[in-house]
N, C-alpha and C positions, 0 to 999 in steps of 0.2 A: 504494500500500500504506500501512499505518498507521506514521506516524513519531510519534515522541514525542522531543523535543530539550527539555534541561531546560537550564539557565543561571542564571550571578546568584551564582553559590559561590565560595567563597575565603576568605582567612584573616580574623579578627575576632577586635581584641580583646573581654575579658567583658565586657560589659554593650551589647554592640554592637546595630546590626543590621543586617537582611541582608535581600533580595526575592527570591526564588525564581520562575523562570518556568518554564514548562512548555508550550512551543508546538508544535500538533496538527495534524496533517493525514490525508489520504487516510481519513476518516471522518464523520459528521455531529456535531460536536461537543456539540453544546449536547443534543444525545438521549444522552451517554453518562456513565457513573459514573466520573468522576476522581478519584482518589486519588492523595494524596503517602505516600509510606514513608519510610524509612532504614535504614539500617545502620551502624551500630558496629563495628569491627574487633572479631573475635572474638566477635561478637552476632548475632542473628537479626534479620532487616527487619520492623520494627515500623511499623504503620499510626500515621500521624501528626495528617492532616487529613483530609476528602471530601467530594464531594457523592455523593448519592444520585439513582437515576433520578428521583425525585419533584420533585429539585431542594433539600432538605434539605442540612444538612450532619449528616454525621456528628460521634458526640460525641470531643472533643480528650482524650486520657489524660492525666493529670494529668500527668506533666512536663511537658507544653509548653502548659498551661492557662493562659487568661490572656496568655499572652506569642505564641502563634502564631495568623495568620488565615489562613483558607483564602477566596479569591477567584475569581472568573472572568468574562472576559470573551467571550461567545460572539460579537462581532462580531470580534473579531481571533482566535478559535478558540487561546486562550491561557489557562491557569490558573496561580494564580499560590498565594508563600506570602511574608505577610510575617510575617518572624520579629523577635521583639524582648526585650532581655535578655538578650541570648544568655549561655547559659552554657559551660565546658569541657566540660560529658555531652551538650552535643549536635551538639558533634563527631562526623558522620558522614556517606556519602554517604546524598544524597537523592535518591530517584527518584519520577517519577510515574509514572502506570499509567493503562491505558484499560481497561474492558471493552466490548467491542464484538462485538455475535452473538455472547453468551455465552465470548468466548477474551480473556483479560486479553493486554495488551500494556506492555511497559515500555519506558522511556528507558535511555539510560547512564546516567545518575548525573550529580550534581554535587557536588563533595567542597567541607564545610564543615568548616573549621577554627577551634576560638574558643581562641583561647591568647592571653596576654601575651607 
């Protein structure tokens, strides 16, 4: 079946950074649309980074422009996010997501903390 295991979170101070993983199985990876999210306590899950089926990335929303990369590796069936600059708003859990035969799938989360 489809797993999605995310990793790489934990606390940071500001200006830090951090590598997010996102490792895939029970699907053909490199055929499918990855995206990372988040969520903010008391916020809605906001799309963060992606690729697209064409292979594309989708476009980064201005808070994390410039400072977030979206990555992947289809021999190790692994997608990745390196964050940098971290600030305190972006404190939250991050999840990725599959779409696969049109049904999205997501990870648990990995809780990112940027505090001094």
């Amino acid at each position: 079946q489809v797993q999605l295991v995310e990793s790489g979170g934990g606390l940071v101070q500001p200006g830090g950074s951090l590598r997010l993983s996102c490792a895939a199985s029970g699907f053909t990876f490199s055929n499918a649309a990855m995206r990372w999210y988040r969520q903010a306590p008391g916020k809605e899950r906001e799309l963060v980074a992606g690729f697209t089926l064409t292979g594309g990335t989708t476009n980064y929303p201005d808070s994390v422009k410039g400072r977030f990369i979206i990555s992947r590796d289809n021999a190790k069936n692994t997608m990745y996010l390196q964050m940098n600059s971290l600030k305190p708003e972006d404190t939250a859990v991050y999840y990725c997501r599959a779409v696969v035969n049109s049904y999205a799938y997501w990870g648990q989360g990995t809780q990112v903390t940027v505090s001094s």
